[in-house]
PLY file of the C-alpha trace (Angstrom):
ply
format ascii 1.0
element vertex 110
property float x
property float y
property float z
element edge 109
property int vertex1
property int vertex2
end_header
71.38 113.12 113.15
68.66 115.63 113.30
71.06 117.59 115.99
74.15 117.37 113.54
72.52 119.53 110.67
71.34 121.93 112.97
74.64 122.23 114.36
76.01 122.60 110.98
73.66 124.51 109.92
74.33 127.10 112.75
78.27 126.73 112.48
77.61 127.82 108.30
79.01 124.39 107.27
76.90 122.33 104.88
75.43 119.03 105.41
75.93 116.96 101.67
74.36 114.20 100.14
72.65 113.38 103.05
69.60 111.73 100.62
66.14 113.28 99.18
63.37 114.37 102.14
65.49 114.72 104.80
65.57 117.65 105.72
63.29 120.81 106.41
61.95 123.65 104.45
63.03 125.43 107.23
66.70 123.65 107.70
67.06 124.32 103.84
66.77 128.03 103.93
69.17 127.93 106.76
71.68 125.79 104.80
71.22 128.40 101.95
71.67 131.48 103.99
74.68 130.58 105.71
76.56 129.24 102.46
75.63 132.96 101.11
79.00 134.75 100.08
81.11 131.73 98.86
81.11 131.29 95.34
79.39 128.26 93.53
79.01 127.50 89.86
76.08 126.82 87.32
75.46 123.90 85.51
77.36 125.83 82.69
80.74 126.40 85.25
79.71 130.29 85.55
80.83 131.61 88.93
78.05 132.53 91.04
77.51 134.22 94.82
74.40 135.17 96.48
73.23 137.25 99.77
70.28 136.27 101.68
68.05 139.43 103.02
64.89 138.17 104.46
63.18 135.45 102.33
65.00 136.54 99.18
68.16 135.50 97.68
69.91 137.96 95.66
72.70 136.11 92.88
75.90 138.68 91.63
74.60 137.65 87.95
70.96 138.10 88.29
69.03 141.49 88.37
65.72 139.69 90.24
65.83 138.27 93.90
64.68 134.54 93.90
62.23 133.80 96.34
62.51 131.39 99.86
59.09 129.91 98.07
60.28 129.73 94.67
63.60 127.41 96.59
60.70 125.34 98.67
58.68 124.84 95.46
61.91 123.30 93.64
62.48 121.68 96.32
59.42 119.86 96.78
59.27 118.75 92.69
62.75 117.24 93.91
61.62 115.61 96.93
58.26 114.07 94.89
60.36 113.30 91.50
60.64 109.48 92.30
61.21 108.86 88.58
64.21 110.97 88.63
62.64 113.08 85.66
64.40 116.06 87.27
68.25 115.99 86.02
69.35 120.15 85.32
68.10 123.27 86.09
65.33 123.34 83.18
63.46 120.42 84.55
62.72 122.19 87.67
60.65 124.57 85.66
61.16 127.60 87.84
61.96 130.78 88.12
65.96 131.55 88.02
66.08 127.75 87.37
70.19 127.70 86.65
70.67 129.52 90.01
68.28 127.18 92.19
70.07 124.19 91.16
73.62 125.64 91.33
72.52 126.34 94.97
71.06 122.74 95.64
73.91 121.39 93.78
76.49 123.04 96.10
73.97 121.90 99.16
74.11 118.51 98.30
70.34 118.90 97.63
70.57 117.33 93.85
0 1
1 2
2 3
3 4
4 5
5 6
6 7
7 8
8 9
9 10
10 11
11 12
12 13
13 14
14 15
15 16
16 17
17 18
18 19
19 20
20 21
21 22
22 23
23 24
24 25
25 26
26 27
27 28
28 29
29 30
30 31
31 32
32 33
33 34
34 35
35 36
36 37
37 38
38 39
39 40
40 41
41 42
42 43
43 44
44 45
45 46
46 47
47 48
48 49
49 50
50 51
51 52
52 53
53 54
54 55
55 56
56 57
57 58
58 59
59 60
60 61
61 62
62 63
63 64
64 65
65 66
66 67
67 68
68 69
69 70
70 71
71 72
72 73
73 74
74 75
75 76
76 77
77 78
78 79
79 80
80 81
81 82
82 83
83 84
84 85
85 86
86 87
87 88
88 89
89 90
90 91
91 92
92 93
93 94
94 95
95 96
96 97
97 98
98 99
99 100
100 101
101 102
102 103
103 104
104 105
105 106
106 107
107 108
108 109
């Protein structure tokens, strides 16, 4: 299992809805960097595409780079939300919120 999202991860395919905690902080940044280019949508059905250069990801609709922290903090709330309190974009609480979860939505992540 652990080989198969590497692979994918390497080939720029996507591994979805594989569950909550299973995979790295490190295997998610991959995941996000080689979906960069292909377009995704908000939670509001806005077309969105993003390029990854170093540890930031830079959105076509957004001025600011989002952090690789700011995706590993989100990431974590999902991973320790066991009440499933975290259901759009505004309950992650972070910085460029609606692009985060368009990106973990597209992942499979959420």
């Amino acid at each position: 299992m652990e080989t198969d999202k590497k692979e994918a991860t390497a080939k720029g395919t996507v591994v979805e809805g594989e569950g909550k905690g299973e995979i790295s902080k490190e295997e998610l940044w991959g995941m996000i960097t080689a979906y960069q280019g292909k377009t995704i949508y908000t939670a509001k059905g806005l077309p969105l595409t993003y390029r990854v250069k170093g540890g930031e990801l830079f959105a076509d609709r957004k001025k600011k780079s989002i952090t690789r922290a700011t995706f590993e903090q989100a990431y974590q709330k999902i991973i320790e939300d066991t009440e499933h309190k975290i259901i759009g974009p505004k309950s992650l609480n972070c910085f460029g919120a609606p692009y985060v979860w368009a990106v973990f939505k597209a992942l499979g992540v959420v």
